[in-house]
C-alpha positions in Angstrom: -18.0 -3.2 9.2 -14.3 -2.2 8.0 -11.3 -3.7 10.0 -10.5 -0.1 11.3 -14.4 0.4 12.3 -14.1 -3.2 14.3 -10.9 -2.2 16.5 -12.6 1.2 17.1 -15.5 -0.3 18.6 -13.6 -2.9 20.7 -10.9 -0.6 21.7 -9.6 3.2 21.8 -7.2 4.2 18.8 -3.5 4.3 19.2 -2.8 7.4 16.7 0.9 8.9 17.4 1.2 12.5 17.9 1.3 14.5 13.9 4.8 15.1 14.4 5.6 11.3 15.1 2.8 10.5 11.9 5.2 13.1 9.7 8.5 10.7 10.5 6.8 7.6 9.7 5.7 9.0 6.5 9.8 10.0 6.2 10.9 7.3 7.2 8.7 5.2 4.7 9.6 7.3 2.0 13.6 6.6 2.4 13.0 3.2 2.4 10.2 3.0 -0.5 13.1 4.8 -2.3 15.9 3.2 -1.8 14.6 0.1 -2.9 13.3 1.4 -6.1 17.5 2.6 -6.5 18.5 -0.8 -5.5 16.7 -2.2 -8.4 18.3 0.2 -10.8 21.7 -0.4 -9.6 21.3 -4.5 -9.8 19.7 -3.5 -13.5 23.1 -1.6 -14.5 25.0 -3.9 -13.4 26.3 -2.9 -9.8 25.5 -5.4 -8.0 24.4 -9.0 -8.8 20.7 -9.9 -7.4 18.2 -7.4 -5.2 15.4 -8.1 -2.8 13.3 -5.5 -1.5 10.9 -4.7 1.3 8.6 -1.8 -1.0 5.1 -2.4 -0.5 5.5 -3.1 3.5 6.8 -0.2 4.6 3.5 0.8 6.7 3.2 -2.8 8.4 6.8 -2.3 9.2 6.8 0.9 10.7 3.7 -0.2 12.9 5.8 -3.4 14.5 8.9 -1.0 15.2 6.8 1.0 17.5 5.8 -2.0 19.4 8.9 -3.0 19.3 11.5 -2.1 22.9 14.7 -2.6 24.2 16.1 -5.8 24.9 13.3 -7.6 22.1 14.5 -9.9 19.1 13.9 -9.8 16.0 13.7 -12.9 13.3 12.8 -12.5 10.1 13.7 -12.1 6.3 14.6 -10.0 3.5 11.5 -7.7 3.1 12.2 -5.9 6.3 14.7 -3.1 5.6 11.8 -0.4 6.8 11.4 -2.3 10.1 15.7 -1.9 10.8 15.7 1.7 9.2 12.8 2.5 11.2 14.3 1.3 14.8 17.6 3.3 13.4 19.6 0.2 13.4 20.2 0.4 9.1 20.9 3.6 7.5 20.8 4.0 3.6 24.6 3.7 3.3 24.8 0.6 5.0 21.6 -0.7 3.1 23.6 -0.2 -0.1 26.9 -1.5 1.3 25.2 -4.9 1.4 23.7 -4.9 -1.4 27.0 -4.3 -3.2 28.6 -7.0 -0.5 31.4 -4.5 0.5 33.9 -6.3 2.9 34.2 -3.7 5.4 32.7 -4.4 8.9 32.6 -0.4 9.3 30.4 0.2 6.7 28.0 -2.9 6.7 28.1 -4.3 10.4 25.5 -7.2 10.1 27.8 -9.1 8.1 30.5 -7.5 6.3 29.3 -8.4 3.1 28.7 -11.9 3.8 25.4 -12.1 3.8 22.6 -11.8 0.6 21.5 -8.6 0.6 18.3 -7.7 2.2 19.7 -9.8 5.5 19.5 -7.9 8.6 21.8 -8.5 11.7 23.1 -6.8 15.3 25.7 -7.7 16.9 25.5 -9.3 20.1 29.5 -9.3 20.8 31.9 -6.2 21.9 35.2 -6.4 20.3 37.1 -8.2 22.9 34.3 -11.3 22.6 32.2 -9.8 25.9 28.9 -10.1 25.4 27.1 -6.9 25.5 23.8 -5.6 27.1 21.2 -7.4 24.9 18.2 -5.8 27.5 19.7 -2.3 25.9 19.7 -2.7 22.6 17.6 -3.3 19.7 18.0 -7.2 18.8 18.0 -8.8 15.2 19.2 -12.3 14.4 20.6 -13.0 11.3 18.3 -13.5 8.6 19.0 -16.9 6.8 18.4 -17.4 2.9 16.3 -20.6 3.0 12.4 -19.5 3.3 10.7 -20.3 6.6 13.9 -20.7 8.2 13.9 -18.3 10.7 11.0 -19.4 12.2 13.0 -22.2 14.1 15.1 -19.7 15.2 12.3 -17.0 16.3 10.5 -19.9 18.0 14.1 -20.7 20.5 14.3 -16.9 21.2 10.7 -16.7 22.2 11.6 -20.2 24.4 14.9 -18.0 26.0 12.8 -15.5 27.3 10.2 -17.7 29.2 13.3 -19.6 30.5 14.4 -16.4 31.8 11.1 -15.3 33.2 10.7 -19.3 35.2 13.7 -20.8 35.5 15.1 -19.1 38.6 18.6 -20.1 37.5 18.8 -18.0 35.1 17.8 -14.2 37.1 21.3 -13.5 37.7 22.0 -13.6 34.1 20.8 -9.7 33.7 22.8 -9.0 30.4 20.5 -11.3 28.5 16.6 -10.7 29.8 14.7 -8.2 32.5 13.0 -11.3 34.0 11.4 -12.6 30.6 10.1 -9.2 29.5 11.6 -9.7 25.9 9.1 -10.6 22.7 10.3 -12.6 19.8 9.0 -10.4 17.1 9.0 -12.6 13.4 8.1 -12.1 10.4 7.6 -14.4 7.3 6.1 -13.8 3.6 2.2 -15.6 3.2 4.0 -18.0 0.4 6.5 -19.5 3.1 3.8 -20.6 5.8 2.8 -23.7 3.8 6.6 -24.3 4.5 7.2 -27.4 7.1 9.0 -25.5 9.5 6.3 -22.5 9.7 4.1 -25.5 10.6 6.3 -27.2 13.7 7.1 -23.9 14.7 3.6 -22.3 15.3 2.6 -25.5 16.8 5.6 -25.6 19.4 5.1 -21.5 20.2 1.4 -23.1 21.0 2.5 -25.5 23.1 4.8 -23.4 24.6 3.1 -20.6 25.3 6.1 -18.2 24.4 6.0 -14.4 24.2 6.2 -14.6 20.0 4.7 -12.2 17.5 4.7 -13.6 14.0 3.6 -10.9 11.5 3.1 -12.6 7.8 3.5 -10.4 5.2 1.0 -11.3 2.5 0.6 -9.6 -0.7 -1.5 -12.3 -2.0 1.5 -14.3 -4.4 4.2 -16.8 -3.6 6.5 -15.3 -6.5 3.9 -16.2 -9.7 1.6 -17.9 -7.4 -1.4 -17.1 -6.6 -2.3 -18.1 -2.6 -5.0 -19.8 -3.3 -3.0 -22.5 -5.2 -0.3 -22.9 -2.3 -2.6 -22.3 1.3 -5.4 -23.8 2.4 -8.7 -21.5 1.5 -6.4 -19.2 0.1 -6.1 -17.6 4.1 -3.2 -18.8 6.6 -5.4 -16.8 9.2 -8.6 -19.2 8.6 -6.5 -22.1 7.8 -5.0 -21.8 11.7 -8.0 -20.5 13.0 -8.0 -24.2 14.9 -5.3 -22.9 16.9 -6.9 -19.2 18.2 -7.2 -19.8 22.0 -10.6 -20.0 24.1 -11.7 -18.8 27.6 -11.0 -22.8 27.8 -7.7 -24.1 26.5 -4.5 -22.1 25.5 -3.5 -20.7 21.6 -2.3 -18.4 19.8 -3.9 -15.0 19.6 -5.4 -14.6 15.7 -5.1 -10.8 14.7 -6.5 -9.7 11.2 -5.6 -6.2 9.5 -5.1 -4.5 6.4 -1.5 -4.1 5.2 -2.6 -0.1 4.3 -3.9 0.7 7.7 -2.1 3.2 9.2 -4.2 3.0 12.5 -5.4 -0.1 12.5 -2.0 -1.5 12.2 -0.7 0.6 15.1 -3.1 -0.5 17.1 -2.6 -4.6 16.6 1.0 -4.1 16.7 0.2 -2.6 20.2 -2.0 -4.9 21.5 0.1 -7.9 20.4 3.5 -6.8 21.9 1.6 -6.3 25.3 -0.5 -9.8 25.2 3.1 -11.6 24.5 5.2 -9.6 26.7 3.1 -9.7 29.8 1.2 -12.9 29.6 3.5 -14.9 27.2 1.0 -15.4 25.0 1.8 -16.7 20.9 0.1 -13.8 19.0 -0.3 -13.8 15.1 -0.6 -11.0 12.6 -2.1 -11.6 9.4 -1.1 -7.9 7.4 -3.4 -8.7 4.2 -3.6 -6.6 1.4 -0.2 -5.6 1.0 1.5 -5.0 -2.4 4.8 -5.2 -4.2 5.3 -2.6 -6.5 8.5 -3.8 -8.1 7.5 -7.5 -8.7 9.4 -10.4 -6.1 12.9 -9.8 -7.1 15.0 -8.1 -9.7 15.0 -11.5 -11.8 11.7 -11.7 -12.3 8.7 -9.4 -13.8 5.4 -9.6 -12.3 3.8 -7.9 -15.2 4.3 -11.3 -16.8 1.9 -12.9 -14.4 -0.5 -10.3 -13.1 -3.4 -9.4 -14.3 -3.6 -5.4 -15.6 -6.8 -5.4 -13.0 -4.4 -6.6 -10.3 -1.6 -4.3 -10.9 -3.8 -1.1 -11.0 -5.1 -2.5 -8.0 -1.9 -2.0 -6.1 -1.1 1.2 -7.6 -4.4 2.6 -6.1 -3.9 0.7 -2.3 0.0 1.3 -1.9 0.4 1.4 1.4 2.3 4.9 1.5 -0.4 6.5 -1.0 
């Protein structure tokens, strides 16, 4: 039985209305695009290094519309379809970064301080006053070191069960609507066998904080193969000790196909409602994802695939 076939038995199908199916597919596009122009401009060269999120534009698209007002957002430098998609990054301000263009105006996560492919909001007004965070889409700066935003990810999930039982803290209404807020992160599969993916996921377990935690995998840590960097070449089945029982508490384990369209709807769905109303850890495992241009601009994975892997991806890209 397929992964779609499995949800549809379990549960009815989240499928958008064709008209919202047609922007996703536009909105993929644009993004799919503009990172196939970034690598050209870094190639003639424009600007000096380029990291881009082609290959999980679908995945992406599927955790924005899970994804409210007043959530955060920690991740990395893969996610550009994710931002575009919640209308928090247009193209101009894509390429502003990647060029690092010093002008707040025209590339407000950092002014080009940050590598490109690093995603930010800000939280501040322009007197210092904080703003509404329960009214806006939320993303905290992306960090270069891998794994690093899971700390990070794991003390904004911690913030919002504070807010839901620490009674303290209700009259703070800027900041939370009573702990309603998910944590959504996202990390590539090579990064989990990373120290701080580990303390992390085993503090959100503890916890018991409303944190989603989508890893990307496309089934390579740069020239390596998973199998040679996670246990039984599977994150999923390597933490499957932590899925929680009718018994004890856990994470939530979720399993789907990085070219899903429905299927990844649907466990987008069903994971921002576990965390957000029961404050439950939930983990997405997208597998089966592709990167059509190779890791970075510095690099050619032609050098290290094999010509039955590489047609492989041509024929499961997730737009296609």
């Amino acid at each position: 039985m397929s992964e779609l076939q499995k949800i549809k038995k379990s549960k009815p199908s989240f499928v958008p209305e064709p008209s919202a199916i047609l922007e996703d597919f536009r909105i993929a596009m644009i993004s799919r695009h503009a990172s196939l122009m970034g690598r050209k401009e870094v190639f003639m060269g424009k600007a000096k290094f380029g990291i881009f999120g082609d290959g999980k534009e679908l995945a992406q698209i599927a955790m924005a519309r899970a994804f409210q007002l007043g959530d955060f957002r920690s991740g990395y430098y893969r996610d550009q379809t994710f931002m575009m998609a919640l209308g928090e990054l247009n193209v101009k301000q894509y390429f502003a970064q990647l060029y690092a263009y010093t002008n707040v105006e025209e590339e407000p996560a950092s002014a080009g301080r940050l590598m490109n492919g690093h995603f930010a909001t800000r939280s501040l007004n322009e007197d210092g006053s904080w703003k509404d965070l329960t009214k806006m889409n939320n993303s905290a700066a992306d960090i270069s070191p891998t794994a690093a935003q899971m700390p990070k990810l794991l003390g904004l999930a911690y913030a919002s069960k504070l807010f839901r039982v620490n009674k303290g803290m209700k009259k703070l209404k800027q900041f939370s609507v009573n702990g309603n807020e998910v944590a959504w992160g996202t990390i590539g599969n090579a990064s989990t066998s990373e120290g701080m993916f580990f303390e992390s996921i085993n503090a959100a377990g503890v916890l018991q904080v409303p944190m989603v935690i989508s890893i990307w995998d496309d089934e390579y840590g740069i020239s390596v193969p998973k199998e040679f960097h996670t246990t039984k070449g599977s994150i999923s089945e390597a933490l499957a000790g932590f899925q929680r029982t009718e018994e004890k508490p856990g994470f939530e384990i979720i399993k789907v196909k990085g070219w899903n369209y429905e299927a990844l709807l649907q466990a987008f769905q069903e994971a921002g409602e576990l965390a957000r109303t029961e404050h439950v850890p939930v983990l997405i495992h997208v597998e089966e994802m592709t990167q059509p241009q190779g890791h970075s601009t510095s690099g050619s994975h032609e050098r290290y695939k094999s010509k039955e892997r590489l047609d492989w991806e041509k024929d499961w890209d997730c737009i296609k």
